[in-house]
C-alpha positions in Angstrom: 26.7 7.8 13.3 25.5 10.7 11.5 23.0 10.5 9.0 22.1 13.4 6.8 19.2 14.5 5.3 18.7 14.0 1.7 16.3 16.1 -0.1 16.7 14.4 -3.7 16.4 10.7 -1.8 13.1 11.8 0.1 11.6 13.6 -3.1 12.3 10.4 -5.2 11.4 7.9 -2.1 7.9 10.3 -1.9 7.6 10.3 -5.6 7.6 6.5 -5.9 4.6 5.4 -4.2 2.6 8.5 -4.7 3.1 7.7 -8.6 2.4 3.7 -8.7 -1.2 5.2 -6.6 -1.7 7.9 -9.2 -1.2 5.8 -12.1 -3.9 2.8 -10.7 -5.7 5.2 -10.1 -6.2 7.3 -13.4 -6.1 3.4 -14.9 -9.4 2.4 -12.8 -10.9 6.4 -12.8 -14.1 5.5 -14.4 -14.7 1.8 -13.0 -14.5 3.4 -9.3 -18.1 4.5 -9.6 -19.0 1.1 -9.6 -18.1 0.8 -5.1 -21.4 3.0 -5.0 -23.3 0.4 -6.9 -22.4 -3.0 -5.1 -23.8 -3.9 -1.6 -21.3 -3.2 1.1 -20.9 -4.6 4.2 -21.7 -3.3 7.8 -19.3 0.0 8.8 -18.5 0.8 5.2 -16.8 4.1 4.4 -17.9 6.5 2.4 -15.8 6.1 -1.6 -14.5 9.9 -0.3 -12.6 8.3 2.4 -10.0 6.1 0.0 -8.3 8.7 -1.6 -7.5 10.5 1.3 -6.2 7.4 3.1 -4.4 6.1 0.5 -2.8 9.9 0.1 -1.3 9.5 3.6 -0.4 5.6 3.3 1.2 6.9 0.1 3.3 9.5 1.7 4.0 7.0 4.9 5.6 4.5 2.6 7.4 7.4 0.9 9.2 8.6 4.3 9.4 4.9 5.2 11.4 4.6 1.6 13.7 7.2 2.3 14.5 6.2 6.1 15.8 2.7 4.5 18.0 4.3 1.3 19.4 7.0 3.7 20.3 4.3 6.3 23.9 4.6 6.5 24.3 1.6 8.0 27.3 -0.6 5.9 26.9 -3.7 7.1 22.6 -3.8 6.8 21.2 -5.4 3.4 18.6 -3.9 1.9 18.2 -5.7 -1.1 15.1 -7.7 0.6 13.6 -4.6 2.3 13.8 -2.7 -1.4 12.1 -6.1 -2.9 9.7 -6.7 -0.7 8.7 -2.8 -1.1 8.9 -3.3 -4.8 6.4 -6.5 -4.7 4.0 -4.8 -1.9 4.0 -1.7 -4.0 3.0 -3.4 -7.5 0.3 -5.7 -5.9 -1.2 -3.0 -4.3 -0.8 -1.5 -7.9 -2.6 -4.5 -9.6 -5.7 -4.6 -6.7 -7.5 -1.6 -8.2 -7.9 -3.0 -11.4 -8.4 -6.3 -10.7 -11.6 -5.2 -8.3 -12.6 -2.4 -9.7 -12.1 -2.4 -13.8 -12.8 -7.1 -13.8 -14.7 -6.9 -11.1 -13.1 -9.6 -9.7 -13.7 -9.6 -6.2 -12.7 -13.1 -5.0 -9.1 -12.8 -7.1 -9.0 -9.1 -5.7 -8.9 -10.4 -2.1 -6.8 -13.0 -3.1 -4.2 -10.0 -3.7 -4.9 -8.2 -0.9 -4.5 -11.1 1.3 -1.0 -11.5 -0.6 -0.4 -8.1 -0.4 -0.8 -8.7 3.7 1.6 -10.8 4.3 4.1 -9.2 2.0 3.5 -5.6 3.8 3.8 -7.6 6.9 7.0 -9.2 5.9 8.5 -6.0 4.8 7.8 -3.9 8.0 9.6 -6.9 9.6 12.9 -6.3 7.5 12.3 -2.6 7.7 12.2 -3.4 11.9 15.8 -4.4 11.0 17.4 -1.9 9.1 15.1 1.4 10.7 12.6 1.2 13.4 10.6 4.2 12.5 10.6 3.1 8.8 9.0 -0.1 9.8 6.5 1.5 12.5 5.4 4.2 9.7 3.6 1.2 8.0 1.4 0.0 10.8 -1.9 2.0 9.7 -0.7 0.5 6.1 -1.0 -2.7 7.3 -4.4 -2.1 9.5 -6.1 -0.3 6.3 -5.4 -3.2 4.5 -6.7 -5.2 7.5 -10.0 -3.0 6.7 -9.8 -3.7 3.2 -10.0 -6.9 3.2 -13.2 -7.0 5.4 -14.9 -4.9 2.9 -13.2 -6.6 -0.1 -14.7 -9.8 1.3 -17.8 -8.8 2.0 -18.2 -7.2 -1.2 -17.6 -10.3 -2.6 -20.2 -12.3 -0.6 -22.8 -9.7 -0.5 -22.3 -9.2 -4.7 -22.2 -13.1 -5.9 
């Protein structure tokens, strides 16, 4: 089967992600000052290091996006693989807030701990449909690993 490229699919899959990260991010501009004010644990990045990361986990889910709505596949489903994008995408919308605006570090790992699972889930289903879509998310999956180390240790270093 021949699949064509689609340059209005990968603008719009690229767009997505890039714009849920832009927006939590212009929400929670001011309160990010506050990650050089809390005791961090051991082998903490620097705050210059997130938006860079999140830039290229942006654009990863983006491609990964656009490898699933271009799969030309009839007979695949995608309505989980677009959900479980959707619900990944809005808690990782809802974590910046939540830790860095409340300051609520224990409900903020709560999220990301959620968000885990459900970015673990959806590389699964992604595995299905498109095995590059699903292996694009691996260093999603791994930074969130890292998060959640810092996020926790934030927590119990800031009690």
């Amino acid at each position: 089967m021949i699949v064509r490229f689609n340059l209005k699919r990968l603008i719009i899959s690229l767009l997505i992600p890039l714009a849920v990260g832009g927006l939590s991010a212009f929400i929670t501009r001011g309160d990010m000052n506050v990650y050089k004010t809390l005791e961090r644990p051991p082998f903490s990045p620097p705050g210059v290091v997130f938006p860079i990361v999140w830039t290229v986990l942006y654009i990863l889910m983006g491609i990964s996006l656009y490898l699933i709505w271009n799969n030309q596949d009839r007979y695949v489903n995608k309505t989980m693989a677009y959900t479980l994008f959707g619900f990944q995408l809005f808690l990782n919308f809802i974590w910046s807030p939540v830790f860095f605006s409340s300051r609520q570090f224990l409900l903020a790992f709560i999220i990301l701990m959620i968000l885990w699972i459900a970015v673990l889930l959806m590389i699964i289903m992604f595995y299905k449909i498109n095995k590059p879509a699903a292996l694009l998310q691996i260093p999603y999956l791994i930074w969130i690993t890292i998060a959640g180390y810092l996020n926790i240790g934030i927590y119990l270093l800031n009690k």
